[in-house]
VOPAGU-2260 file (C-alpha; in pm, 1 decimal, decimal comma):
REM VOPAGU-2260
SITE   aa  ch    i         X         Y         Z
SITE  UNK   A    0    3664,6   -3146,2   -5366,5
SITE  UNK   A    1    3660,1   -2947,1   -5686,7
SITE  UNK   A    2    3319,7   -2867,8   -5619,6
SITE  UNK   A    3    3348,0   -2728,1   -5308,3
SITE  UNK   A    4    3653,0   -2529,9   -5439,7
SITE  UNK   A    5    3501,2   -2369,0   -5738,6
SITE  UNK   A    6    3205,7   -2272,3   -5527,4
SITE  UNK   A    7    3399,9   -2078,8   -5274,7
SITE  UNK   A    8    3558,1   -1916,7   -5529,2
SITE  UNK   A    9    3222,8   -1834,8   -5698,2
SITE  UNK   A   10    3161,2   -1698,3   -5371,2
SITE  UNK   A   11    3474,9   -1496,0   -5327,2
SITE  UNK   A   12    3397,9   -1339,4   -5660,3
SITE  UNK   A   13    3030,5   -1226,2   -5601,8
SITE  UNK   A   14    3110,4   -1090,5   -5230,4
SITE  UNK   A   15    3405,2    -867,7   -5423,5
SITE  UNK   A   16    3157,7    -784,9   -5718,4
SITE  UNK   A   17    2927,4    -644,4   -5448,8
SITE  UNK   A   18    3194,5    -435,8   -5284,8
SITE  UNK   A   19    3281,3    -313,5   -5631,6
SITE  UNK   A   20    2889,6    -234,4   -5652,2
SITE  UNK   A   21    2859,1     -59,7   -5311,5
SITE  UNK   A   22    3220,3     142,1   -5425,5
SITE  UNK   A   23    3041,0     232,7   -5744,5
SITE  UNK   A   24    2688,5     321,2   -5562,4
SITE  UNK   A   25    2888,4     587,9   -5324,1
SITE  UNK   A   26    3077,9     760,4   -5614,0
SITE  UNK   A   27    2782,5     723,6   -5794,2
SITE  UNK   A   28    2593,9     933,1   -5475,0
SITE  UNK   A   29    2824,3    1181,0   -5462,4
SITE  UNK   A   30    2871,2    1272,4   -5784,4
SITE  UNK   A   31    2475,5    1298,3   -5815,2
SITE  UNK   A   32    2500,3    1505,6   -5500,0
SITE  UNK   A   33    2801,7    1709,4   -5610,6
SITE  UNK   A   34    2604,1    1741,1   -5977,0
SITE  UNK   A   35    2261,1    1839,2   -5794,3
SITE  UNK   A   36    2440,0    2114,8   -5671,3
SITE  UNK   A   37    2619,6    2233,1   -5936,2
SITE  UNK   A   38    2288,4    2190,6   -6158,4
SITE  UNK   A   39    2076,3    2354,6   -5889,7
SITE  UNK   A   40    2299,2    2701,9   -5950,7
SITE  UNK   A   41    2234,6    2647,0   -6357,9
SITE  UNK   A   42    1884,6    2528,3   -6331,8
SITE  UNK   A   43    1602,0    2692,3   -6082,7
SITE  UNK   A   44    1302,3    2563,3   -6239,1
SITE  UNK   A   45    1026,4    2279,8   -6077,8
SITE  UNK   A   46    1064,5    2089,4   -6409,8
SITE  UNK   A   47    1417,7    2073,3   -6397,4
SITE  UNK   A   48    1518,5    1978,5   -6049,5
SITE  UNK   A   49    1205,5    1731,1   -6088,9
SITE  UNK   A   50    1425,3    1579,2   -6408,1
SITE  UNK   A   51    1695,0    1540,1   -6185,4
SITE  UNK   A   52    1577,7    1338,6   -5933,9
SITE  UNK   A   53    1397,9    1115,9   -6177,5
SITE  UNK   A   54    1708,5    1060,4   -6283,8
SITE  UNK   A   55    1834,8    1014,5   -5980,5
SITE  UNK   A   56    1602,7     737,4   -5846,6
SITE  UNK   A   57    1634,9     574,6   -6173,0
SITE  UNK   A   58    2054,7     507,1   -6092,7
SITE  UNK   A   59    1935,4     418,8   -5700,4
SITE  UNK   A   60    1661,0     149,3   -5823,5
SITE  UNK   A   61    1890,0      -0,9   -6105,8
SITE  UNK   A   62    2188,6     -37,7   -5824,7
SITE  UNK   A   63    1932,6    -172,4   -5581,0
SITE  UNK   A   64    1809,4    -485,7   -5827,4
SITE  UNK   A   65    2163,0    -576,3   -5864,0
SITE  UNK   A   66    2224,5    -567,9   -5474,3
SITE  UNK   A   67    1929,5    -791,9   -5496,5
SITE  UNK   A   68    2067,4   -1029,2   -5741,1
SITE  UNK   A   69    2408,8   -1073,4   -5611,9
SITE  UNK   A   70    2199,7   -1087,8   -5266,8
SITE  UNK   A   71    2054,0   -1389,9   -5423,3
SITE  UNK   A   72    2364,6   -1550,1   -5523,3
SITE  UNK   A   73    2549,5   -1466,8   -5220,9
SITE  UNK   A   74    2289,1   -1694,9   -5019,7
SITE  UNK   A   75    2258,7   -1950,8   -5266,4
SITE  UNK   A   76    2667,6   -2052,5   -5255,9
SITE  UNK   A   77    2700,9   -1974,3   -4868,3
SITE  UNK   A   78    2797,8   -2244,8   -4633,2
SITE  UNK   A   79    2560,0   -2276,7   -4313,4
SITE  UNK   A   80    2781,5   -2071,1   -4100,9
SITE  UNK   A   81    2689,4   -1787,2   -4283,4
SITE  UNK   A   82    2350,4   -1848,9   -4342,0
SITE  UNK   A   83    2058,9   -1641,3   -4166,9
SITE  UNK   A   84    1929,4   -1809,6   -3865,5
SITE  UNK   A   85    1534,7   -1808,4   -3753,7
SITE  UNK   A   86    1286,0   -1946,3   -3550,6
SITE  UNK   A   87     992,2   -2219,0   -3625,9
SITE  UNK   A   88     665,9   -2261,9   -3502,4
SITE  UNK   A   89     425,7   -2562,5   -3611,3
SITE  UNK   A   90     120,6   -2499,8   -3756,9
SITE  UNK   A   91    -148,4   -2670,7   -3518,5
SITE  UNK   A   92    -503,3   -2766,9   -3599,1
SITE  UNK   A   93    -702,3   -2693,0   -3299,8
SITE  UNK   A   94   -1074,3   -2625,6   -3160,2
SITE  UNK   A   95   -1076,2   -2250,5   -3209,2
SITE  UNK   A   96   -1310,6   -2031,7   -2970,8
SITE  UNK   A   97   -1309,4   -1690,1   -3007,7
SITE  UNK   A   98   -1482,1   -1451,0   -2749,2
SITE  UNK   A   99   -1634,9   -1137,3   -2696,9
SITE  UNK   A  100   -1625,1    -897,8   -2392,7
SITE  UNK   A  101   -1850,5    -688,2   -2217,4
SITE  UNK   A  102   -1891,4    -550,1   -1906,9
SITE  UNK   A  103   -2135,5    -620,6   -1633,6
SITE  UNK   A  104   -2279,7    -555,7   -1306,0
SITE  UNK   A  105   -2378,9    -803,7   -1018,4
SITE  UNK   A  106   -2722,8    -779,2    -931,3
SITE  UNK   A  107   -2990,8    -935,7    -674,3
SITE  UNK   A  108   -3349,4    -959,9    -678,3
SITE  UNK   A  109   -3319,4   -1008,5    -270,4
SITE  UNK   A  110   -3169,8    -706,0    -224,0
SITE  UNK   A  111   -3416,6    -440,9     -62,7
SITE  UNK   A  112   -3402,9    -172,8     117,8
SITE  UNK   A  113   -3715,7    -207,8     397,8
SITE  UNK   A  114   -3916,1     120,2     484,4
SITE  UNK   A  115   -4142,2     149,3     738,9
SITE  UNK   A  116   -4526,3     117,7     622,9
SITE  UNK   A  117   -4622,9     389,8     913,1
SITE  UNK   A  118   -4446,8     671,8    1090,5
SITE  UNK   A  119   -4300,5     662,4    1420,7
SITE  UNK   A  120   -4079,5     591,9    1742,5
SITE  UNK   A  121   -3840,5     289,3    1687,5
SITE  UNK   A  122   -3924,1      51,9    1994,4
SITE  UNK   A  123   -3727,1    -213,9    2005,5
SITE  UNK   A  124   -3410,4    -280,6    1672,8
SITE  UNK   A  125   -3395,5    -677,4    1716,6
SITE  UNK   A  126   -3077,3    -742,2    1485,9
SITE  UNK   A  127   -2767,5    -540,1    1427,5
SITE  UNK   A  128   -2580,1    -552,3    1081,4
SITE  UNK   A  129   -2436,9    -831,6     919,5
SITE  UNK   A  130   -2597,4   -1107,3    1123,5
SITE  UNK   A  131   -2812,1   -1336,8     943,3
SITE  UNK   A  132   -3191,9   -1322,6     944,2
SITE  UNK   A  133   -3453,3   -1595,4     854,8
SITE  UNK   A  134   -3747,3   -1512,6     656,2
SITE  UNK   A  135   -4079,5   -1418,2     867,8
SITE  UNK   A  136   -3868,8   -1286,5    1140,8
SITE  UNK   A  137   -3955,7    -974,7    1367,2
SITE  UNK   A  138   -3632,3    -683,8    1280,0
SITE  UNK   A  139   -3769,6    -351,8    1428,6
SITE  UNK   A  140   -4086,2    -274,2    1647,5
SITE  UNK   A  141   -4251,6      87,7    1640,2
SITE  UNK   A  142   -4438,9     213,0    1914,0
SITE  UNK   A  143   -4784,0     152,5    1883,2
SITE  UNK   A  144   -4932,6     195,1    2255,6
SITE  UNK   A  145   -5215,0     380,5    2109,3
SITE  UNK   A  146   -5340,1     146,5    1833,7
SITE  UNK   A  147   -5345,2     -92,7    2129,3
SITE  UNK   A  148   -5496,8      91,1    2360,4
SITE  UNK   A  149   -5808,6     154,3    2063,0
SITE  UNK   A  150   -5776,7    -224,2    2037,1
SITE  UNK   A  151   -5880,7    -278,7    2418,8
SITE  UNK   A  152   -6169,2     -12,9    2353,0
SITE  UNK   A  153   -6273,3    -204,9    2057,1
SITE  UNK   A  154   -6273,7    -553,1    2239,2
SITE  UNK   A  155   -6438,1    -420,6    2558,5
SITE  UNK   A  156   -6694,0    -302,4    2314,3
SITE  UNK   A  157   -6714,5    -610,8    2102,8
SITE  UNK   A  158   -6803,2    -816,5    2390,2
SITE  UNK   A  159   -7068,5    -577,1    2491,3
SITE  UNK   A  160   -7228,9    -596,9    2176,1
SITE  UNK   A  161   -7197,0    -983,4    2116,0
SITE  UNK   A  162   -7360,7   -1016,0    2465,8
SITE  UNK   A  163   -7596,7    -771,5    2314,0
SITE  UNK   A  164   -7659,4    -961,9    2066,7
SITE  UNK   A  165   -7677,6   -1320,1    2159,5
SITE  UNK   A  166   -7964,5   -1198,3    2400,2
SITE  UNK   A  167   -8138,7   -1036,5    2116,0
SITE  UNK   A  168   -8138,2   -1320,6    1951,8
SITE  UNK   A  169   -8263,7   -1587,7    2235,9
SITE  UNK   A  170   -8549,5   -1336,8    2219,6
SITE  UNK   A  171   -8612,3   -1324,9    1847,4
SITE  UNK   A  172   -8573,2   -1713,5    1779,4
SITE  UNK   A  173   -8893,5   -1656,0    2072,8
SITE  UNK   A  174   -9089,0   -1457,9    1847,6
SITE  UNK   A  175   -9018,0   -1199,3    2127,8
SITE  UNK   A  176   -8923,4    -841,6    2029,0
SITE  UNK   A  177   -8863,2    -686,3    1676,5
SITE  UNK   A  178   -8665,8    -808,7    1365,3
SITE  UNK   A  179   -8530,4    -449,5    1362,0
SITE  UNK   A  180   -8354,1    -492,4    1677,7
SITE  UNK   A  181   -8237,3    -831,0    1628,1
SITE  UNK   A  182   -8076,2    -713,1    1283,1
SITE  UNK   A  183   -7915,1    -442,5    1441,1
SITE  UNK   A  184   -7798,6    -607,3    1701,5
SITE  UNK   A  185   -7619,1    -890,0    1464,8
SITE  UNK   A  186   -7471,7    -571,1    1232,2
SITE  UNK   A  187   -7306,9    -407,9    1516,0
SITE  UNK   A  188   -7136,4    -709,1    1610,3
SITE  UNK   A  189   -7035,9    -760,1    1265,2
SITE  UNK   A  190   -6904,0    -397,7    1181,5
SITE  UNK   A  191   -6671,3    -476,4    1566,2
SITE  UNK   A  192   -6555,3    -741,2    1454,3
SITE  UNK   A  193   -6407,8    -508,1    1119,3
SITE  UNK   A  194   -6286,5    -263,5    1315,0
SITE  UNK   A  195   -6112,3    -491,5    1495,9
SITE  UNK   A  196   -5923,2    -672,1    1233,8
SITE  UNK   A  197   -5839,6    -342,0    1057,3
SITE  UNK   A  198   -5692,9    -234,7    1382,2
SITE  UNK   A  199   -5508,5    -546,5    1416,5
SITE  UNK   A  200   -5351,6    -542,5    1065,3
SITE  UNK   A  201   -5214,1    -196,6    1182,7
SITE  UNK   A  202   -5069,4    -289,3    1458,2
SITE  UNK   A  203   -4888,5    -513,6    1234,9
SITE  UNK   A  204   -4791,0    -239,0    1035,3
SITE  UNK   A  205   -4557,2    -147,1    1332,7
SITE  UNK   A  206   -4324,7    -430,4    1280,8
SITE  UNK   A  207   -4057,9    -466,3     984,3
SITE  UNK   A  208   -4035,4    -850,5     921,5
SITE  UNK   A  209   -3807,6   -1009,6     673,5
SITE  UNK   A  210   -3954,8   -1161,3     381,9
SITE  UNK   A  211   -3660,3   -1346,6     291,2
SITE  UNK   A  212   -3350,9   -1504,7     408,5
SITE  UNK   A  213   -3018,8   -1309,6     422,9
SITE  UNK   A  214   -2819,3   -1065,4     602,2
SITE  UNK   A  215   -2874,2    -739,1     748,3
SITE  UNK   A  216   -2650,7    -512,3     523,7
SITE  UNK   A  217   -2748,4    -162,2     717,5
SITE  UNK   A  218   -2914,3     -23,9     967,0
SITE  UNK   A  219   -3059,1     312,7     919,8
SITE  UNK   A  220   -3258,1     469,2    1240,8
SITE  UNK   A  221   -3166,4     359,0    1620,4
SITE  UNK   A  222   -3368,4     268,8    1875,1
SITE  UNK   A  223   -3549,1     633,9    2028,0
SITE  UNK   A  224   -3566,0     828,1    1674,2
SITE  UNK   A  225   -3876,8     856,5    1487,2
SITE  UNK   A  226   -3911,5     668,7    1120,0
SITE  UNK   A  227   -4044,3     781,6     836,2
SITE  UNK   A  228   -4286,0     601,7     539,5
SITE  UNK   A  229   -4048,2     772,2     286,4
SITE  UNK   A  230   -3684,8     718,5     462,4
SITE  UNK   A  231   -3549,5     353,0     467,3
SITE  UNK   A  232   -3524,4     203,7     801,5
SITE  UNK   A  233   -3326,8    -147,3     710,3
SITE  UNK   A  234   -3119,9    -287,3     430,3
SITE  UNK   A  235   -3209,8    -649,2     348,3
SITE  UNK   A  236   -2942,1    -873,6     121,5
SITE  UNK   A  237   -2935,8   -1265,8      31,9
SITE  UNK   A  238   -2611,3   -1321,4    -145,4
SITE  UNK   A  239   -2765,9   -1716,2    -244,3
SITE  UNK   A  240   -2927,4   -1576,8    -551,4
SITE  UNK   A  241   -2729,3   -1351,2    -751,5
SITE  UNK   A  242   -2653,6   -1273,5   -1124,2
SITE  UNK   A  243   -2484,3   -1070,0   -1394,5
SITE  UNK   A  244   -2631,2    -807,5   -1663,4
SITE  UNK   A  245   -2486,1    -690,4   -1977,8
SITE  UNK   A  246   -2563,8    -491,1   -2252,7
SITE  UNK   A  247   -2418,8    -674,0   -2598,4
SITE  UNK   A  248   -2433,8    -456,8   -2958,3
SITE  UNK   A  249   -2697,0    -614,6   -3149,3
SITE  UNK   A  250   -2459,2    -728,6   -3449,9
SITE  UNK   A  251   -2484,1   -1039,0   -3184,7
SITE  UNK   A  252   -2809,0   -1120,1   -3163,1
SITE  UNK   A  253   -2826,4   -1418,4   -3395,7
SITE  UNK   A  254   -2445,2   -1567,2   -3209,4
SITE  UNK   A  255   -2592,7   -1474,3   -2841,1
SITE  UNK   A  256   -2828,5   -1671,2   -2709,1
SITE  UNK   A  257   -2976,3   -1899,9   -2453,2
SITE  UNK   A  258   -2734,2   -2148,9   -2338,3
SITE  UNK   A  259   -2398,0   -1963,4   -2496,5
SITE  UNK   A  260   -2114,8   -2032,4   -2314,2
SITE  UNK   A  261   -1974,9   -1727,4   -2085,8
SITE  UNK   A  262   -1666,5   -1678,9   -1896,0
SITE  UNK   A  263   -1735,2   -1435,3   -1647,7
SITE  UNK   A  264   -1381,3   -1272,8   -1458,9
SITE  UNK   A  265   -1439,1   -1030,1   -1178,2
SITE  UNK   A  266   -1107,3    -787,0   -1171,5
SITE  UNK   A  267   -1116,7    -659,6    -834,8
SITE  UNK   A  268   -1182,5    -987,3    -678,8
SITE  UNK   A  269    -918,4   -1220,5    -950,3
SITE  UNK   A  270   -1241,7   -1504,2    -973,8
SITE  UNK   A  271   -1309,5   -1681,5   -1287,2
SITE  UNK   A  272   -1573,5   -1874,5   -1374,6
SITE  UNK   A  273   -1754,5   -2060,3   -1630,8
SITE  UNK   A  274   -2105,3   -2031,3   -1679,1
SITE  UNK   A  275   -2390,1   -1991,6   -1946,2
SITE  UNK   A  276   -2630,0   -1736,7   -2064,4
SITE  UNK   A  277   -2972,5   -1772,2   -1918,7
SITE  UNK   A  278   -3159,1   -1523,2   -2075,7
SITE  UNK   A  279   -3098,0   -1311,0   -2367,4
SITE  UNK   A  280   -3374,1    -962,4   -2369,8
SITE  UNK   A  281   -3594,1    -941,0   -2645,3
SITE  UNK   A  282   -3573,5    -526,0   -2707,0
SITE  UNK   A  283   -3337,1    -350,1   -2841,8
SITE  UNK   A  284   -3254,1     -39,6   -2659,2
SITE  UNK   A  285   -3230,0     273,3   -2890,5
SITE  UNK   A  286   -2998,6     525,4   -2734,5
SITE  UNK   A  287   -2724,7     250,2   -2804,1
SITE  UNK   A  288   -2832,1     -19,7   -3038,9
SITE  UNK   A  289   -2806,6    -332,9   -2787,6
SITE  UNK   A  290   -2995,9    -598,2   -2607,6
SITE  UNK   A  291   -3008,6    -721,4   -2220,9
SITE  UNK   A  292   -2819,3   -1083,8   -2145,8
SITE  UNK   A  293   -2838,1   -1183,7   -1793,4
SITE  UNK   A  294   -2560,1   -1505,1   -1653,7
SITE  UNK   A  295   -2608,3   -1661,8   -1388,5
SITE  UNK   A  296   -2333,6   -1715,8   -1158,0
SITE  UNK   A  297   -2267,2   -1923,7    -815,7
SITE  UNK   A  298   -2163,2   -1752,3    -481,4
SITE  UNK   A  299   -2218,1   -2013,8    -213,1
SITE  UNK   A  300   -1879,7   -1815,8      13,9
SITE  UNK   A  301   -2068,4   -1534,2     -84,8
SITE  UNK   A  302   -1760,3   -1325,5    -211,9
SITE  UNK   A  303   -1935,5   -1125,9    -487,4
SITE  UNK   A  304   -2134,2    -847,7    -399,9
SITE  UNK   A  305   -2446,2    -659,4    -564,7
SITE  UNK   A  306   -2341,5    -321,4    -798,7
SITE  UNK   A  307   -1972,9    -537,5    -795,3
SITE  UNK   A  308   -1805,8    -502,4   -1187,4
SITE  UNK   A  309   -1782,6    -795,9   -1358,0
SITE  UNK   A  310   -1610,4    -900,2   -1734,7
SITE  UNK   A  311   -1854,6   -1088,2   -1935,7
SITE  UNK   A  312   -1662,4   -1310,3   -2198,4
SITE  UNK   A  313   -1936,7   -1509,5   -2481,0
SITE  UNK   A  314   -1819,8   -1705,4   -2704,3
SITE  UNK   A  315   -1950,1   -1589,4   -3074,3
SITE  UNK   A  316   -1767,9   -1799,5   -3250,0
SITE  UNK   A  317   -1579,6   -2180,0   -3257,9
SITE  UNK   A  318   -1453,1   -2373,3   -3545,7
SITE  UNK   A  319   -1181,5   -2647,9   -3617,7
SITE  UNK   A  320    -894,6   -2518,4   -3787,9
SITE  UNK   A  321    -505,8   -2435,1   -3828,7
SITE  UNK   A  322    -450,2   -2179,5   -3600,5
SITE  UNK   A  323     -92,8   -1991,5   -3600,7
SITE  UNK   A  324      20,7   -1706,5   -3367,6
SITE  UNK   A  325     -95,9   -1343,5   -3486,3
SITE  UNK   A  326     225,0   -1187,3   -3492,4
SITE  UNK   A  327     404,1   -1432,7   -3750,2
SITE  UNK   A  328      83,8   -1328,1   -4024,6
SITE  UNK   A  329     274,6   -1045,8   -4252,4
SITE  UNK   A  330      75,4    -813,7   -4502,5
SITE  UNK   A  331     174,7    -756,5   -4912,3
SITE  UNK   A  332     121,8    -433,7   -5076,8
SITE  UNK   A  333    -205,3    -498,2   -5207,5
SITE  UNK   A  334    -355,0    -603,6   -4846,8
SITE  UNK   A  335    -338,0    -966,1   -4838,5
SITE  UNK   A  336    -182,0   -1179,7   -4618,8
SITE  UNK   A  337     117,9   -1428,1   -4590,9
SITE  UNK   A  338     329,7   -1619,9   -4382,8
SITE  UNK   A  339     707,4   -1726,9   -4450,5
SITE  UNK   A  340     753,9   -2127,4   -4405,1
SITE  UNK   A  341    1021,6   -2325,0   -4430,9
SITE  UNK   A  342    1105,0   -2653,7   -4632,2
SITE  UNK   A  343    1371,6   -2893,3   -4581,0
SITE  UNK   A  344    1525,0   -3108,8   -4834,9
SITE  UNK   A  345    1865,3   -3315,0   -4803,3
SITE  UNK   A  346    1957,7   -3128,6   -4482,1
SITE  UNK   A  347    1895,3   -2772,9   -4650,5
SITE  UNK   A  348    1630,7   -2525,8   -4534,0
SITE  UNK   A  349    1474,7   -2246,2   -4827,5
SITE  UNK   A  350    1234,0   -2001,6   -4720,8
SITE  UNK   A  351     818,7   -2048,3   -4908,1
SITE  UNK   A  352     583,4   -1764,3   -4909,3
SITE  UNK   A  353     277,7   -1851,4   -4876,7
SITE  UNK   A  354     -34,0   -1641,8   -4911,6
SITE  UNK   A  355    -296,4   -1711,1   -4659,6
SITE  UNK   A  356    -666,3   -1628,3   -4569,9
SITE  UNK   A  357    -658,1   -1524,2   -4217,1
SITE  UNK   A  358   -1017,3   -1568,1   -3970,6
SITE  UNK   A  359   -1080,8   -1436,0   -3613,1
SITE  UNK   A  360    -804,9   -1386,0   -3372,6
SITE  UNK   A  361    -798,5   -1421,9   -3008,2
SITE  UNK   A  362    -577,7   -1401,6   -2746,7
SITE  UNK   A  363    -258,5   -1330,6   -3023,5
SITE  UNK   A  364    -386,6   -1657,8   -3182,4
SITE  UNK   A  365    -530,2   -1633,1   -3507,7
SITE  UNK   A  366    -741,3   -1912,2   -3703,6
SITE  UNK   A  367    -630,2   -2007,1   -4086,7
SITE  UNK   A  368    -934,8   -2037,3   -4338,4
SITE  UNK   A  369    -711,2   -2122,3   -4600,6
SITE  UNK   A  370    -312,2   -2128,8   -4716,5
SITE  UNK   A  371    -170,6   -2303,6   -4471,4
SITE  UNK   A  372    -183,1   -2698,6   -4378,8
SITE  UNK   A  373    -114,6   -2844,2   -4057,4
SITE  UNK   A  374     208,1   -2860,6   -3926,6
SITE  UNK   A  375     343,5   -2611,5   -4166,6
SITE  UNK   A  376     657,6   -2498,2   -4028,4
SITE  UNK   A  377     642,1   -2119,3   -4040,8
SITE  UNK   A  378     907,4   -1874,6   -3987,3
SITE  UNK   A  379     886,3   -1683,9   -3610,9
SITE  UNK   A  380    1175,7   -1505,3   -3562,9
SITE  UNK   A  381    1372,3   -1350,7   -3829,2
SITE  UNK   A  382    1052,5   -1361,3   -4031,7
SITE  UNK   A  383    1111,1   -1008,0   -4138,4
SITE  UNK   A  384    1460,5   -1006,9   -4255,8
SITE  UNK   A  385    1447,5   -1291,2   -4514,6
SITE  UNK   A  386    1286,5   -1340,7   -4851,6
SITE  UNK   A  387    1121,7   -1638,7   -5098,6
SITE  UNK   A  388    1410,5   -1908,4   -5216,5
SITE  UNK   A  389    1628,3   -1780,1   -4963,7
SITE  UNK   A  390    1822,1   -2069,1   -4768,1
SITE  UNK   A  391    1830,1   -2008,2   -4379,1
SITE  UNK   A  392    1966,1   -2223,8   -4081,3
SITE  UNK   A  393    1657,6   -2348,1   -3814,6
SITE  UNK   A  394    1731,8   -2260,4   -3416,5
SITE  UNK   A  395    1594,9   -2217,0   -3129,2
């Protein structure tokens, strides 16, 4: 009991010596004031009223390193009603990742606009948009009465000539007639028979047929208007096979690669998915220092589309360590970081500062190269008010 009572006392005496000190530091303020102004009519000089407040923050620092002290004392003697309350957090030791973004766009390699290979009247459309097509399959017919129309002329006189011919040659294998005829006779046939299949392979070149699977995105020219080579007619998509392209600075060449994981977010569409890289370019564009990656991602309901923006995240980095929230790291003077922790002993907290060596940070987490052991219990809240050796009470 005569501990406790000569402590409180001790207490009741340093809280009054500090009030004396704050009484002291006012005066001491206003007479510096009241003497800056009387010394300002007396003295107009730079060096002078630079004297002055030399002087000045000499008094204000001295006063300040005996708040400091009694500060000190103050917390030392205080029961734990009166001492400063903070937060904790636990130092884990974790699997760190840290990421970088980019942003990327959702391309196809089946995803075509068709154009017509010749000129002319659209026949017959046989599809309308968004209905699915199957590869090999017939979408628009051009008119193309007179290439068949040639085509009968050209058969009529096929036949004549192979008639022609096989005559000739009954003949010839008789040692009847000339070799000239007979040869000319077989080379006639022969240069039909060209004509024909040229004519044929035009013909063709009235139809638009898919060459892949997927689903009519557009539909340029109706049935009755003419077509173009040089103006699309159809628009051709298979949303099966799609994937992602980025451009990534080329400080990441040697983390990038093959086989990194991704994380690829699409914003307007709030999907996430993971995914790797499967292919990383090897040029490095000059205009902006960086390389090609392309990811390839899954869309079986066919909910992404081509040009869509996507978020690219790749992991560069991923290391076991003590990782601690960012905003509890604090910075000294000179640059270097710290942390406040707090160690209990008998039932009494005191505030450690502890420098640290801080790594990457991600998502307001930040890994620990060195300083700091696991489960460290470092100050959260309150971290800024408090000071090394100082005793504090631990809440919530």
């Amino acid at each position: 009991m005569r501990k406790v009572s000569v402590g409180k006392l001790k207490l009741e005496k340093l809280k009054f010596e500090m009030k004396n000190i704050l009484k002291i530091s006012i005066l001491l303020l206003i007479l510096v004031v009241t003497s800056c102004k009387s010394d300002a009519v007396d003295d107009q000089t730079i060096s002078g009223l630079k004297a002055k407040r030399t002087e000045i923050k000499t008094e204000i620092d001295k006063l300040n390193a005996k708040l400091k002290i009694v500060d000190k004392d103050i917390a030392a003697l205080s029961t734990d009603e009166n001492l400063y309350l903070v937060s904790v957090v636990n130092a884990e030791k974790t699997n760190f990742k840290h990421y970088i973004e980019v942003q990327g766009n959702v391309n196809s390699d089946q995803s075509i606009s068709m154009f017509p290979e010749m000129g002319g009247l659209v026949k017959s459309v046989f599809v309308k948009e968004g209905v699915n097509v199957k590869k090999g399959q017939t979408l628009m017919l051009f008119d193309s009465s007179v290439l068949q129309r040639n085509l009968q002329e050209l058969q009529s006189s096929l036949e004549l000539a192979t008639t022609i011919f096989e005559r000739q040659e009954k003949l010839w294998n008789q040692k009847i007639g000339s070799e000239m005829q007979y040869l000319q006779a077989k080379n006639n046939v022969s240069t039909l028979k060209s004509k024909k299949d040229a004519l044929k392979a035009q013909i063709l070149k009235s139809k638009i047929i898919a060459p892949f699977s997927g689903i009519i995105d557009r539909i340029f020219v109706k049935k009755g208007e003419v077509a173009a080579p040089q103006m699309p007619a159809l628009r051709l998509i298979n949303l099966d096979k799609i994937y992602i392209e980025s451009d990534v600075s080329e400080k990441y060449i040697s983390q990038i690669k093959k086989g990194t994981e991704a994380v690829v977010t699409f914003p307007n569409s709030n999907i996430t998915m993971q995914t790797k890289v499967w292919m990383t370019g090897n040029f490095i564009k000059l205009a902006n220092r960086t390389f090609r990656i392309v990811v390839n991602v899954s869309n079986k309901d066919h909910s992404i589309k081509p040009n869509q923006l996507a978020v690219v995240k790749l992991l560069d980095n991923e290391e076991e360590g003590v990782v601690i929230p960012t905003n509890l790291i604090l910075n000294n003077p000179d640059g270097t970081t710290y942390v406040y922790t707090v160690l209990t002993k008998k039932g009494v907290s005191v505030v450690k500062k502890v420098n640290i060596v801080v790594g990457k940070s991600y998502k307001n987490k930040t890994l620990i190269k060195n300083g700091l052991s696991e489960n460290a219990i470092v100050v959260d809240k309150g971290a800024r008010s408090i000071q090394e050796g100082q005793k504090v009470k631990v809440g919530a």
